[in-house]
N, C-alpha and C positions, 0 to 999 in steps of 0.2 A: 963468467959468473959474477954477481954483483957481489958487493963486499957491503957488511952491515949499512953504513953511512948512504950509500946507493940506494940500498934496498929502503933504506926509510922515504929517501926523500922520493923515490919511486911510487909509495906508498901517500905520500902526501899530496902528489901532484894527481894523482889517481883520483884520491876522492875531491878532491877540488874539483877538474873535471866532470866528476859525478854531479858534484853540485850543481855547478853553474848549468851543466846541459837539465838536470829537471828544473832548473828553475826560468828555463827559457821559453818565451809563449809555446803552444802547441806541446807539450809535453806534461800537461795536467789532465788528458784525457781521464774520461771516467763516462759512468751512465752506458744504456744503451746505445743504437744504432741512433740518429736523427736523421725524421724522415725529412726528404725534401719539400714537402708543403706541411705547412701547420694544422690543417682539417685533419691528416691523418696523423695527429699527436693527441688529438680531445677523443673524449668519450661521449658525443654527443649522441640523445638517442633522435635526433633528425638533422637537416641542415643547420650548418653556424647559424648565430643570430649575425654575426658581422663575419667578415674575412675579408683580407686583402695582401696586401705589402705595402712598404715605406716606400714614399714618392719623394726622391732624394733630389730629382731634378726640377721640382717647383721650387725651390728656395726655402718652404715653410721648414722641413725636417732637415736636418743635420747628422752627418755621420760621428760618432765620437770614437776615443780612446777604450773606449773598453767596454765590454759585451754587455755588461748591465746597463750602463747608462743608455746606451743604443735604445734598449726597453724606455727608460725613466724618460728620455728625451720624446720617444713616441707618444706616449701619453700624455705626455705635457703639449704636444702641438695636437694630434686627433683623436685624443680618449675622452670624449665626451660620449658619454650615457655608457660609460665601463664604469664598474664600480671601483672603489680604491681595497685594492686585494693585496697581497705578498706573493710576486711572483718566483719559485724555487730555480736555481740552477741543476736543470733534470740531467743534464748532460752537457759535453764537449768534448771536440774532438777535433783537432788541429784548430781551424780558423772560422771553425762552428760552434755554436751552441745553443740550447733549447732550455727556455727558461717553462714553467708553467704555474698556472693556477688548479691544486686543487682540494675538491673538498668531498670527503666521507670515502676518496679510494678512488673520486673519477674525477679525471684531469677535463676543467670545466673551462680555461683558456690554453693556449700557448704561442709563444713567439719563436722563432726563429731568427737567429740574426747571426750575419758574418761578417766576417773582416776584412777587409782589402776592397772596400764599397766608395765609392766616392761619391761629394755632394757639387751644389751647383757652383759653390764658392773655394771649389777647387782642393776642401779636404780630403784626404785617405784613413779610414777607419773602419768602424762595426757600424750595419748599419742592419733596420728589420728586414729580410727577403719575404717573410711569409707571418701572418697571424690568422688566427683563429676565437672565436669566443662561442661558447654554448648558448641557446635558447634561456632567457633568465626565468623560465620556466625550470631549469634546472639549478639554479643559484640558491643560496637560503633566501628567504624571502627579506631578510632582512639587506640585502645585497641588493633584490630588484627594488625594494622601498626606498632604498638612497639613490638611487637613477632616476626616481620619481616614475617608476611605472609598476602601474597594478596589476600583478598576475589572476589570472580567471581557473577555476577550476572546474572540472565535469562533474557528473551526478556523481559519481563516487570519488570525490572529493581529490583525484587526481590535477595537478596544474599542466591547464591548457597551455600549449607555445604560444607565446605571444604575435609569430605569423598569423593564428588564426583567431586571437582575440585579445585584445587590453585596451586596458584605458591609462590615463596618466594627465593633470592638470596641467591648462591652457597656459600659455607664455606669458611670463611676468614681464615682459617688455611692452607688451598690448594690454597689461593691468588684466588681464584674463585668467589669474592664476586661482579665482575660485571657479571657475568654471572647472568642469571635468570633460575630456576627448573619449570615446569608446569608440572602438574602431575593430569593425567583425567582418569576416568573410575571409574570402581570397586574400591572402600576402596581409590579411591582419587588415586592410584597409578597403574592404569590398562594399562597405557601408560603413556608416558614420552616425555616431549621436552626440547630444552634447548634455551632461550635466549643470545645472542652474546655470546657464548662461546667462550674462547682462543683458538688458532692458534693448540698450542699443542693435542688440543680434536679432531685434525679432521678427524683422522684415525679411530676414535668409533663412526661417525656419520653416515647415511645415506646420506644427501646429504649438500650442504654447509647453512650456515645460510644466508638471503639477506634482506637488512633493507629498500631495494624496488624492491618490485615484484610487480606485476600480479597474481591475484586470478585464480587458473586452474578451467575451466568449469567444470571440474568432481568434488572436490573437494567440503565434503559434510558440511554441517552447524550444529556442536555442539547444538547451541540455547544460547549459552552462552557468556559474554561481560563483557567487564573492560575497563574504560577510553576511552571510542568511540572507539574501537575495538572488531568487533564480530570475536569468534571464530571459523575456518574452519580446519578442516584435510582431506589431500591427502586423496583420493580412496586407498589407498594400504597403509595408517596408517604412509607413511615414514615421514611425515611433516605434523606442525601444520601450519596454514594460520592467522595470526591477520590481517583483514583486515579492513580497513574505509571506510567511506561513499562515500568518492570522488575515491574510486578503488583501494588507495594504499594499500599496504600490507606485511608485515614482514612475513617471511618463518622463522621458527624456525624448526631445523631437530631432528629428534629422535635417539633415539641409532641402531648402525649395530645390534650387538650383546646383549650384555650384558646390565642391564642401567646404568650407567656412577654414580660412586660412589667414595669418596674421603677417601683414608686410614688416 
């Protein structure tokens, strides 16, 4: 039987123990189950707009120290055209964890990432295994306006996925950036128009651009609308129609040939 003095220091090494074992990795578990891919952590209502995982053995990404930076480190080498969001720690659970974006109740990104990943330069760390991002059709718009892409909406004013319609301005490395891209169909890019495009574009056009036209009688109805202009393209696909209410209309023209691309 222990005798006072025992029983304290019993007592003491006890919760020290206690200590140190939760304050060891893997034992801050919390959150749900994480699923092993990142598609099935979002609420999207169709496919990602992106998904992949971290390519640790190209050299560009790096494994780090600790499950957020893994995140912060991914973005900084391939987060271009992801908005700048706050992403939550949803969960963890040993040498897992699931960070996410979300907004009004529906988790619109999330990452995956775990520990014991190595990179090309011979680190051990966290590294992303799986991501995910939603259609920025589902983003506030204020989120797809900082990406620089323009959401489309249907007749009832719902926002089209941008697989099947947006536009967003021309590359400021080609001085192209007052021009506007609109790119419809199949995968978003089934056809192509171009907003005021420069002088120099206009041998790869079909016909000239005109910031007031007349909607041609043939000229059939997308269903589709941005900023009080429903979208029309020519019978023969050479042009798109933004037309308004009161009849006016911008002719945007499409490529002769090839679609008009920026080396």
């Amino acid at each position: 039987m222990l005798g006072r003095p025992d029983l304290v220091r019993w007592l003491v090494v006890t919760v020290l123990v206690a200590s140190l074992t939760a304050c060891r990795p893997g034992h801050d578990d919390h959150g749900s189950a994480i699923p092993a891919k990142a598609p099935d952590a979002v609420n999207c209502a169709g496919p990602p707009y992106r998904q992949g995982h971290g390519d640790y053995e190209s050299g560009l990404e790096k494994v780090t120290d600790d499950a957020r930076k893994a995140v912060a480190s991914y973005l900084d080498e391939e987060g271009f055209g992801l908005p700048d969001v706050t992403y939550d720690e949803a969960a963890r659970h040993g040498g897992t964890a699931l960070f996410t974006w979300t907004e009004g109740g529906a988790v619109l990104a999330a990452f995956v990432v775990r520990d014991g990943m190595d990179d090309v330069e011979g680190h051990h760390g966290w590294g992303v295994t799986s991501y995910a991002v939603c259609d920025p059709a589902q983003w506030p718009p204020a989120k797809a306006a900082e990406v620089g892409l323009q959401v489309w909406s249907d007749a009832d004013g719902v926002a089209v996925p941008t697989s099947l319609i947006h536009s967003e301005a021309g590359p400021e490395h080609c001085d192209w950036q007052e021009m506007t891209f609109l790119y419809l169909g199949k995968g978003g890019r089934g056809s192509e128009f171009y907003g005021t495009p420069p002088g120099e574009l206009q041998k790869l056009l079909t016909t000239t651009y005109a910031g007031h036209t007349k909607l041609p009688r043939t000229a059939l109805d997308t269903g589709y609308q941005r900023e009080g202009r429903e979208l029309w393209v020519a019978a023969d696909g050479s042009a798109a129609y933004l037309a308004r209410s009161d009849g006016d209309a911008q002719r945007w023209p499409g490529p002769s040939g090839t679609p008009i691309r920026c080396a």
